[in-house]
N, C-alpha and C positions, 0 to 999 in steps of 0.2 A: 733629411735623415732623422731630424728630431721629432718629426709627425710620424714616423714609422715607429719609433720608438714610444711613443705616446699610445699607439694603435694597437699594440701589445701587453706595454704593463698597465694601462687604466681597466681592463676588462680583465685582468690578472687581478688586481687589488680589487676589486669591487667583487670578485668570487673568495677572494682571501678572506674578507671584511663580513661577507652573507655567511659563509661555512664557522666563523669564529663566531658572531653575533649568533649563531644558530646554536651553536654549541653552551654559548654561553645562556640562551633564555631555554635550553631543555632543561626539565624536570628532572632531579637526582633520581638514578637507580635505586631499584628496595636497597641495595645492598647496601649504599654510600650515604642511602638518610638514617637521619637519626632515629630511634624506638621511637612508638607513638608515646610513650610516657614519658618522656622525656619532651615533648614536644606540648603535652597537653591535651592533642589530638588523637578520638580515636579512627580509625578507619572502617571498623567492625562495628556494628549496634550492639550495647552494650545488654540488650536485656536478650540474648541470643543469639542461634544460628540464623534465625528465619527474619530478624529482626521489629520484630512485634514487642512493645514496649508493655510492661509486666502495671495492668491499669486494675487487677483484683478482681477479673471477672474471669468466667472461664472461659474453655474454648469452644465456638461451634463448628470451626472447620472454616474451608475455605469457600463454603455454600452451595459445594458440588458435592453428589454424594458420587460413589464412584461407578456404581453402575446403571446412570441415570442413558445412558447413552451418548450423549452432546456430541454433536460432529460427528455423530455413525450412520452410516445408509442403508445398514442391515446387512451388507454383504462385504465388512470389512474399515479398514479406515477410511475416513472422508479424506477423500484429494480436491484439489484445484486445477481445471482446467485454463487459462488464461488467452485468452487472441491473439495470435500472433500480430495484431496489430488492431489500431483503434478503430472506433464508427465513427463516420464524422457524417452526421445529420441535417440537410440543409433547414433554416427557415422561412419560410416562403408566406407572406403578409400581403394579399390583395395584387398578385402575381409579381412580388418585388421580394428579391431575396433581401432578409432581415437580419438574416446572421448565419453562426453554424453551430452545433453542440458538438462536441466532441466526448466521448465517452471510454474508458474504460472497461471491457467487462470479462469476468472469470463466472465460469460455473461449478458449482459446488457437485461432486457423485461420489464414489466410494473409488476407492484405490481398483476395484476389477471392474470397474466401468469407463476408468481414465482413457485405455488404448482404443474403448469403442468409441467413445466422444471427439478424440483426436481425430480418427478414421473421419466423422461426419462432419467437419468443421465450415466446409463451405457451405452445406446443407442448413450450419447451425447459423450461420455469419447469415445467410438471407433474411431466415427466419426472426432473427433479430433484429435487422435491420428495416421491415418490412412493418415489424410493429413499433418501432421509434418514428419509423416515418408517419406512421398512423397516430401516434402521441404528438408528433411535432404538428401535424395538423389539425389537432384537435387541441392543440393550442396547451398542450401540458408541460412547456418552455416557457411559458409566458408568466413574467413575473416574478415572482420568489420560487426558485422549482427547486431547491436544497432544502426545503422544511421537510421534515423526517414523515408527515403524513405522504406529501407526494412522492419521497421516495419510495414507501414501502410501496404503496399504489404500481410504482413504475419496477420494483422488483416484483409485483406479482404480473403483473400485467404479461413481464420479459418471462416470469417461469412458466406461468399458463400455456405461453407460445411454443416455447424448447422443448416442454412436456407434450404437446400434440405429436410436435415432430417425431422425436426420443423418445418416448412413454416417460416413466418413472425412475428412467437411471440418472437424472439432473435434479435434485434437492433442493437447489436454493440459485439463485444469479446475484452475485456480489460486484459490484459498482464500486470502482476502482478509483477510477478517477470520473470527474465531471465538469466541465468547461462549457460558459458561452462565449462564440466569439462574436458580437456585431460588426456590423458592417460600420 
């Protein structure tokens, strides 16, 4: 009788003990802490909205001008298309598998080009795939391959291809994520 009763109130008290303990290391509501000046703290940057610290020089902006274009494809806002799922690239060393890459990737077009790109996906997913295969044999896995030359190398390489397929509604191939797995 007393192991049933045990069986009960110990996972009782130990929910009792997480819910108070819980309560007790949450952070005060705005309402219930103190002003920040009272505290000494402020929460706000004091030299503004924008919090840019007032150093006697002027302003140049934030280095965009606003009609420079960035992110536009000419036919509207730039969208991202994304894979419904990853590539995973064998590597293959003297007829011995050597590892895998796994990759992420989204294509940059313009918001009226999204539902065409979607429409082509497995068309686009080959075409992809087709020239990673051709990169992983040519050995552009190999070694340090996250240094920023071989990526751009391996984002132009991927847009060259997408653009044969698509023409010019694909702007850019953005690399998402990138993994090697070895064996």
């Amino acid at each position: 009788m007393l192991k049933k009763i045990f069986m009960f109130t110990v996972p009782l008290l130990a929910f009792v003990a997480g819910a108070f303990g819980g309560a007790m290391l949450k952070p005060d509501s705005p309402e219930t802490a103190p002003p920040a000046h009272e505290t000494g703290h402020d929460d706000m940057p004091s030299a503004g909205q924008n919090g840019s610290a007032d150093h006697g020089a002027t302003s140049h902006g934030d280095g965009h001008d606003k009609d420079e274009g960035h992110g536009k494809s000419g036919k509207g806002d730039a969208a991202w298309f994304t894979f419904s799922s990853q590539f995973f690239v064998p590597l293959a060393r003297e007829g011995d598998s050597d590892g895998m890459m796994i990759l992420t990737l989204s294509l940059e077009t313009s918001a009226a080009e999204l539902e065409e790109i979607a429409r082509q996906e497995h068309r686009l997913r080959d075409v992809l795939l087709r020239q990673l295969l051709i990169v992983a044999n040519m050995g552009g896995f190999d070694g340090n391959f996250t240094t920023e030359g071989r990526l751009r190398g391996l984002r132009k390489t991927l847009l060259e291809a997408v653009q044969v397929s698509v023409g010019s509604k694909v702007s850019g191939v953005l690399i998402e994520d990138i993994a090697r797995q070895s064996n």
